[in-house]
C-alpha positions as CSV (number, residue, x, y, z in Angstrom):
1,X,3.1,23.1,4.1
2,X,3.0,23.9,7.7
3,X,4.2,21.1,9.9
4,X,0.9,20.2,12.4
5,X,1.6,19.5,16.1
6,X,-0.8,16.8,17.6
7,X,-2.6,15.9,20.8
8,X,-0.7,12.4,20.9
9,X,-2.4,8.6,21.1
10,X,0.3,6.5,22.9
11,X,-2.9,3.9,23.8
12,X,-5.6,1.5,22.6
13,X,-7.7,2.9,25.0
14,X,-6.9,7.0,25.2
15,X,-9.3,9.3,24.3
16,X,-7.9,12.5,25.5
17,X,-4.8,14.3,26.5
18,X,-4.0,17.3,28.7
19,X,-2.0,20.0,28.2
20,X,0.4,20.8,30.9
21,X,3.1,23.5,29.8
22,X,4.1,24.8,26.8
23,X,8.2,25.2,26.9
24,X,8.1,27.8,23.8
25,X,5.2,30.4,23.0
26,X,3.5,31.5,19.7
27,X,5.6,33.5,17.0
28,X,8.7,32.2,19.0
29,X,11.5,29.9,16.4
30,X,11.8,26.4,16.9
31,X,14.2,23.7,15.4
32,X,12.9,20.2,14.8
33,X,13.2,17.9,17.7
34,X,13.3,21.0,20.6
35,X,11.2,19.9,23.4
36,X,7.3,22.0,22.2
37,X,4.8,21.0,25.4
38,X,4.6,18.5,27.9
39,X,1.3,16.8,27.7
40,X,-0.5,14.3,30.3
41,X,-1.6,11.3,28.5
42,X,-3.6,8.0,29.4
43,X,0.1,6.5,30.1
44,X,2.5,9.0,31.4
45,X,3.3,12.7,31.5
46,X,5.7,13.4,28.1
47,X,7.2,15.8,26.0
48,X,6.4,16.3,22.4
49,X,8.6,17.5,20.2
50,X,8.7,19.8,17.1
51,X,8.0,17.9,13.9
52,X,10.4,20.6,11.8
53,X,12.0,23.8,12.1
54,X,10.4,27.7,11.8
55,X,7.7,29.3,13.9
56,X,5.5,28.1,16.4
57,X,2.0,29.0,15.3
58,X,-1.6,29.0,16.3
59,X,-1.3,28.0,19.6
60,X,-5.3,27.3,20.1
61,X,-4.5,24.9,23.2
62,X,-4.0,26.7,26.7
63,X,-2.3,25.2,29.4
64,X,-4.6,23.0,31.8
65,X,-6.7,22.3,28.8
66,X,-7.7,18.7,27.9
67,X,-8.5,17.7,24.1
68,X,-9.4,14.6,22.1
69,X,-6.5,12.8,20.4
70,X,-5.5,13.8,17.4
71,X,-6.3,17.1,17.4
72,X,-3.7,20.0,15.5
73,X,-3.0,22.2,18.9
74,X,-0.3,24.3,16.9
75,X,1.4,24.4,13.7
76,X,5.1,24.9,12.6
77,X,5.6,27.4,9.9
78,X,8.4,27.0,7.3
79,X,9.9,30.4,6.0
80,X,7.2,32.0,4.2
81,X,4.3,30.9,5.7
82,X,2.1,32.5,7.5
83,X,-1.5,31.3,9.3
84,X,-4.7,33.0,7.8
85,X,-7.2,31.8,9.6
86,X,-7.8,29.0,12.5
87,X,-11.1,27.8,13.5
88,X,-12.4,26.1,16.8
89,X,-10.0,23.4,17.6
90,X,-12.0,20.8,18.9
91,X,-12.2,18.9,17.9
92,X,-10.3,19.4,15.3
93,X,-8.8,22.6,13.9
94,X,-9.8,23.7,10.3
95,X,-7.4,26.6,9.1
96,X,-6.4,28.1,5.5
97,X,-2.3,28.6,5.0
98,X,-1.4,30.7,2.2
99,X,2.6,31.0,1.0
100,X,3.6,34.4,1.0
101,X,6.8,34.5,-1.6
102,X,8.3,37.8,-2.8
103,X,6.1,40.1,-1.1
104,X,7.9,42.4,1.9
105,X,6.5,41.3,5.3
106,X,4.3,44.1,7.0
107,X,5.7,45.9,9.8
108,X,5.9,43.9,13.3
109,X,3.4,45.1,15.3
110,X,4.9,45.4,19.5
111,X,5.1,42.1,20.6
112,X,2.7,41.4,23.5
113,X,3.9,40.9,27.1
114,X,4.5,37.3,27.4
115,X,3.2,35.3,30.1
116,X,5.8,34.0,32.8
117,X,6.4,30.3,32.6
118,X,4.9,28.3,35.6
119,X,7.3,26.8,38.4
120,X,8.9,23.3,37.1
121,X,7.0,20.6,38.7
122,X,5.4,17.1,38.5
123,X,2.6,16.4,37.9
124,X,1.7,14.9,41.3
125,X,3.8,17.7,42.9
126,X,1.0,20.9,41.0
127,X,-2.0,18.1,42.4
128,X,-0.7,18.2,45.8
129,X,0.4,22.3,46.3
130,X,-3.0,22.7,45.2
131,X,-4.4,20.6,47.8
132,X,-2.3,21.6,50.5
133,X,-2.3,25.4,49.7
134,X,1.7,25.3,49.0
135,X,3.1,27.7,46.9
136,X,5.5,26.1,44.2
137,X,7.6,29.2,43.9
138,X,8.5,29.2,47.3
139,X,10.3,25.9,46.8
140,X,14.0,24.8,46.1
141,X,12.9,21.4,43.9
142,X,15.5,18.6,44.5
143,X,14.2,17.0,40.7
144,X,15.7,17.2,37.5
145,X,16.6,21.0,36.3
146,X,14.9,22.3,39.6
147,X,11.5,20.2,39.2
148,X,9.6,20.3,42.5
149,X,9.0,17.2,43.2
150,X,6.1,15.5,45.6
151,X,8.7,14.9,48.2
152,X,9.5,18.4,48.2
153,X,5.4,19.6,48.5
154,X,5.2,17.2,51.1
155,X,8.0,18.6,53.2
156,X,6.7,21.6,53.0
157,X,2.9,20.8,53.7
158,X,4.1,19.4,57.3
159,X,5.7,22.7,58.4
160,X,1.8,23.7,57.7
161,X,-1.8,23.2,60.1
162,X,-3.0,19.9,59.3
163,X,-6.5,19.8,57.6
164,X,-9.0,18.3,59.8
165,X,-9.2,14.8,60.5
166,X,-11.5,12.4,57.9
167,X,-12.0,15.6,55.4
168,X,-9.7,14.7,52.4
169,X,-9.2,11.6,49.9
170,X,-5.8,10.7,48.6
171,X,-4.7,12.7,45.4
172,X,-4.7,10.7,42.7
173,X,-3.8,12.0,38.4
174,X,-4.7,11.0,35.1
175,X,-1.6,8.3,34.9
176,X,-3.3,6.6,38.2
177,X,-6.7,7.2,36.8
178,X,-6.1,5.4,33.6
179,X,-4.0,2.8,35.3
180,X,-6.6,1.5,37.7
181,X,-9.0,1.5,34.2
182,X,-6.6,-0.3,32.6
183,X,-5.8,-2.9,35.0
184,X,-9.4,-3.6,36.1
185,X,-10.6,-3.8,32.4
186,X,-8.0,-6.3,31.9
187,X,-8.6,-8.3,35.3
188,X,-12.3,-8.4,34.0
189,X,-11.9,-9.1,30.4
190,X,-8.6,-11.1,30.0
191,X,-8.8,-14.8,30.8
192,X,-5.9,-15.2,33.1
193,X,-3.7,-18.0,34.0
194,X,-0.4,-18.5,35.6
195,X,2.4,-20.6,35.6
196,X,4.7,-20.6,39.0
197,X,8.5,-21.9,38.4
198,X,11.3,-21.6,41.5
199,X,14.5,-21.7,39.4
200,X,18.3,-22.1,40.6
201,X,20.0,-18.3,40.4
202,X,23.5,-19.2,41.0
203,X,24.9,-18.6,37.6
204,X,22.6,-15.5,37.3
205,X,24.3,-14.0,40.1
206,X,27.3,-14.9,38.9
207,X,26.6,-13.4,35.5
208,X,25.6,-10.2,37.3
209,X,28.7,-10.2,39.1
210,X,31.3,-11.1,36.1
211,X,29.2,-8.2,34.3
212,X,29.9,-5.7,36.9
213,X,33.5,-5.9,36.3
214,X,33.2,-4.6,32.6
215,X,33.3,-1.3,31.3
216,X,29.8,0.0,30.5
217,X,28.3,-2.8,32.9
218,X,29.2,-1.4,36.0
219,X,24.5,-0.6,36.9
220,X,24.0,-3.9,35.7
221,X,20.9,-5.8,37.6
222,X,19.2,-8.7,38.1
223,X,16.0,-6.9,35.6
224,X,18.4,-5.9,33.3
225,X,19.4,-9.6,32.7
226,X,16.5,-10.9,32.8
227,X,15.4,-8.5,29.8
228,X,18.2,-9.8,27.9
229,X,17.0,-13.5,28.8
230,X,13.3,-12.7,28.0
231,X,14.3,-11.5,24.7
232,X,15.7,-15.0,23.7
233,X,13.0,-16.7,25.3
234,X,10.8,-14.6,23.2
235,X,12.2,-15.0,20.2
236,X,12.3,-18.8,20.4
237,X,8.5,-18.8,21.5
238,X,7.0,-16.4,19.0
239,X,3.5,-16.7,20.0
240,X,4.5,-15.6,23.5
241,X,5.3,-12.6,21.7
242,X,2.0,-11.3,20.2
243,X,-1.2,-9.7,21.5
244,X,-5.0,-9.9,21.2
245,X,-6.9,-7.1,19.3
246,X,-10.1,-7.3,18.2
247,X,-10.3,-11.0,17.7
248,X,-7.2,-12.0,16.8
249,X,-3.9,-12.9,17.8
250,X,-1.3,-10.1,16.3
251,X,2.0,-11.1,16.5
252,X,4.4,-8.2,18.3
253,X,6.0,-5.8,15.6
254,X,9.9,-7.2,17.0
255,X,10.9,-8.0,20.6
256,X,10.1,-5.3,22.8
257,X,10.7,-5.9,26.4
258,X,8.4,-3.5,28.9
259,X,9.5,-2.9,32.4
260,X,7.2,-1.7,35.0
261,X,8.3,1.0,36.7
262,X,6.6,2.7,40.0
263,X,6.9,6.6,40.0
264,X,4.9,9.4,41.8
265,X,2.0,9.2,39.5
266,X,1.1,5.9,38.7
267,X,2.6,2.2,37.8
268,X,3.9,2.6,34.0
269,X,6.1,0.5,31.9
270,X,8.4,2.3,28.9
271,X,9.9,-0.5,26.9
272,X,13.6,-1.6,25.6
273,X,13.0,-2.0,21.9
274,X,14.4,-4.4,20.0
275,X,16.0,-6.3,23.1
276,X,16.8,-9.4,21.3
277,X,19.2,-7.6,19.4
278,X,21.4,-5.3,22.2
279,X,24.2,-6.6,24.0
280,X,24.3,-6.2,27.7
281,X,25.8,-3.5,28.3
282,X,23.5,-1.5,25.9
283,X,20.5,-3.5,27.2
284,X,21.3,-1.9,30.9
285,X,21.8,1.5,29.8
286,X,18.6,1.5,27.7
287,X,16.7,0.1,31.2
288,X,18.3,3.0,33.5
289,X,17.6,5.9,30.9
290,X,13.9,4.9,30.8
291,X,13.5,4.0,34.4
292,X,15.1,7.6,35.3
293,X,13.1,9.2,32.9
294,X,10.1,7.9,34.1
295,X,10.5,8.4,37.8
296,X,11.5,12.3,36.6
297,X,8.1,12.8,34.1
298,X,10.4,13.1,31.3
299,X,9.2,10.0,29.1
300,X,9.1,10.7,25.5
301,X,6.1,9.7,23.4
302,X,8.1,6.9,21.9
303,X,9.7,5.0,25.2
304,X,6.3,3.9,26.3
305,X,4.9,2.3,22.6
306,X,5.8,-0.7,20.5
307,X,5.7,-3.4,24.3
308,X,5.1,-6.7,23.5
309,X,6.1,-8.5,27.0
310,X,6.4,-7.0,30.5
311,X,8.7,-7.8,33.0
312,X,7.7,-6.8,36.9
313,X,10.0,-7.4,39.5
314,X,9.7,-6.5,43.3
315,X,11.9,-8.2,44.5
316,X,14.3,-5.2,45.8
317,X,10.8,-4.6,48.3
318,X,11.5,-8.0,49.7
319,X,8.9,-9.7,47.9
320,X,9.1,-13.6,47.6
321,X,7.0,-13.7,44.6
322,X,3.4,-12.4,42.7
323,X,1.2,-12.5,40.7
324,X,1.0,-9.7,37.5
325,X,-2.0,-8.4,35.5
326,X,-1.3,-9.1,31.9
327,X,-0.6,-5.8,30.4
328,X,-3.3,-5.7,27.5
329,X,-3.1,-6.1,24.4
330,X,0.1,-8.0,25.3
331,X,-0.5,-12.0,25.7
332,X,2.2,-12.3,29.0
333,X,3.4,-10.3,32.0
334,X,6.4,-12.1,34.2
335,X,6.4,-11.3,37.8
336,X,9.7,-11.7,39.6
337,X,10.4,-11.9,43.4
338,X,13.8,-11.5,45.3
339,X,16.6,-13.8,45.3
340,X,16.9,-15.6,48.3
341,X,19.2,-18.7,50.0
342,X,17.0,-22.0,50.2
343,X,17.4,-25.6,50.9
344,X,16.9,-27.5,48.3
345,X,17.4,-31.5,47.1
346,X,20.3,-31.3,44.1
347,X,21.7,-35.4,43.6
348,X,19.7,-36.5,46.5
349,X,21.3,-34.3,48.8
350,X,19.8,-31.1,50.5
351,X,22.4,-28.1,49.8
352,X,21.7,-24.1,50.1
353,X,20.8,-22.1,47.0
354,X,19.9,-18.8,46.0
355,X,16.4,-19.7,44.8
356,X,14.0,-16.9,42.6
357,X,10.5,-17.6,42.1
358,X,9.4,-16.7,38.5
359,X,5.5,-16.9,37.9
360,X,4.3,-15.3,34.5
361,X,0.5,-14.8,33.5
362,X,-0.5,-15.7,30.4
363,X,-3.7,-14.8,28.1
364,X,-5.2,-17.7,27.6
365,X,-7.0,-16.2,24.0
366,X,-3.3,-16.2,22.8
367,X,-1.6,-18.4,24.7
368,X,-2.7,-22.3,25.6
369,X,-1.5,-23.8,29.0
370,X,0.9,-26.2,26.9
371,X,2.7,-23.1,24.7
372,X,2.8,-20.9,28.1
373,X,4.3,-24.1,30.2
374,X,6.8,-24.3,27.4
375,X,8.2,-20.6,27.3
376,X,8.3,-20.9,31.2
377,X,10.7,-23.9,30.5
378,X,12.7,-21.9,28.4
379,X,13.3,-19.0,30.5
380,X,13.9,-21.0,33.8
381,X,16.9,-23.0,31.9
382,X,18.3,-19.7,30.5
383,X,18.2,-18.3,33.6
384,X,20.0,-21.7,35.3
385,X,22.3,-21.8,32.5
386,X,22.9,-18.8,30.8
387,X,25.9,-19.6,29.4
388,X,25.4,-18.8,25.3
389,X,23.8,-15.0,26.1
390,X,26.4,-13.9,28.5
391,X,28.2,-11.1,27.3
């Protein structure tokens, strides 16, 4: 049986998806696993991959074109298939595949010229040479594989006239879109509380530091530890762990640590899975590969599903501390500010120091003020005395 490819759902709330590029063309072989299409979803821009080997088929989904989730936008054909028939595809496609066995395959008729593949580009970057009449083509991109980036639209665009004063609004894409949805849905709907906790960071700095030293280690951050730490937290405060869908609490399907990440497009958060059970050094390289693929648009579907807890932390911006948006369905979101040298009273005596200010937001339909108070105790005392999770 063919292999179908489909319009992805990597959210509660997604309805549609749009098709950016397509990295192979019909009749052309694939292997399962080869980057197919990049697509722009509710969440992020990805890449979906082939299901299975053969042919790339019934390609009913042009570039630029938006279509409900769930819906087949090609097929992969094993040897000996071929496609009768496809219908309309939207919103979903109907088609007839017949096996063709012994028969002898009719003559190939001349393959049709095939369309030139558009410029490499972001998302954001297409919105804004659009806008500002920039030409992609006529630009080195300093992303990944050539990508044009924004940066690189924008430095062009100011060698251009500027547009009249008052005229345009800022360019904003689906992932921003959905985002401001997302967030203002759960501002409205989610009964928020939050717990505030300054907490002693002298041993995590420490623990950063030691870390640093070992092979494997050498990225390691202050988010990256504090994944590892919300992992144990989590798993000692189960209930912390879960979510809220329709009218009940769900517990999280393992310990899946989110971490927001800002990028061109829009605030999104691609999760470490299963961070209760990675040791540091693979907790760190798990956090940079997802953090550079997100800030490059290359996010598979997979590295932004399955979060159960988020962790946001601005404190490299400076930030003393804030107050998060719990990331729906997810019960908590921790919000962490930067590190900094304070007085404080330790034995009755004021000494200097470095002080972080933890507050985490809690959904109170999963979460009382007692259970949240509790998992904020937990984490504050790893994060003072770390001591049986340093590795």
């Amino acid at each position: 049986m063919p292999s179908d490819v489909i319009m992805p759902a990597l959210g509660m709330a997604q309805e549609t998806g749009k098709v950016l590029r397509w990295f192979k063309q019909d009749g052309e072989p694939v292997t399962k696993g080869e980057p197919l299409l990049e697509v722009e979803t509710d969440k992020v821009t990805v890449e979906i991959e082939s299901p299975a080997g053969g042919t790339l088929a019934a390609v009913t989904v042009p570039e630029g074109a938006e279509v409900p989730v769930g819906t087949v936008i090609a097929v992969v054909l094993a040897e000996g298939e071929v496609v009768a028939a496809v219908a309309d595809p939207a919103p979903a496609l109907v088609r007839e595949v017949e096996a063709v066995a012994a028969a002898p395959a009719p003559a190939a008729a001349a393959a049709p010229a095939r369309a030139p593949r558009r410029r490499l580009a972001s998302p954001k970057a297409r919105r804004l040479a659009e806008a500002r009449g920039v030409d992609l083509d006529a630009l080195a991109g300093s992303g990944p594989n050539g990508a044009v980036t924004a940066k690189d639209v924008e430095s062009m665009a100011h060698a251009l006239p500027a547009p009249a004063a008052g005229g345009d609004s800022f360019e904003v894409g689906t992932v921003w879109r959905v985002m401001a949805d997302r967030t203002t849905r759960s501002w409205q709907e989610v009964p928020h509380f939050v717990l505030w906790r300054d907490v002693d960071a002298s041993r995590l700095e420490s623990w950063k530091t030691a870390a640093r030293r070992k092979p494997g280690c050498e990225r390691v951050s202050v988010t990256d530890l504090l994944v590892k730490l919300c992992a144990e937290a989590l798993r000692l405060h189960p209930r912390v762990n879960a979510g809220w869908r329709e009218g009940a609490i769900v517990p999280g399907a393992g310990v899946n640590v989110a971490v927001a990440v800002a990028t061109d497009d829009g605030l999104v958060a691609p999760v470490v899975h299963r961070a209760d059970t990675l040791d540091l050094a693979a907790t760190s390289a798990r956090r940079v590969e997802i953090a550079e693929a997100a800030r490059a648009g290359r996010l598979r579907a997979e590295d932004v599903q399955g979060g159960t807890f988020t962790i946001s932390n601005l404190g490299m911006y400076g930030v003393d501390g804030f107050q998060a948006i719990v990331n729906a369905p997810q019960a908590a979101i921790l919000a962490v500010g930067r590190t900094l040298d304070r007085p404080v009273a330790v034995g009755g005596e004021v000494v200097v120091r470095p002080m972080l200010t933890l507050s985490v937001s809690f959904d109170h339909r999963v979460v009382d003020g007692a259970r949240g108070a509790e998992f904020l105790d937990t984490l504050a005392g790893l994060i003072e005395e770390p001591a049986g999770l340093v590795a």
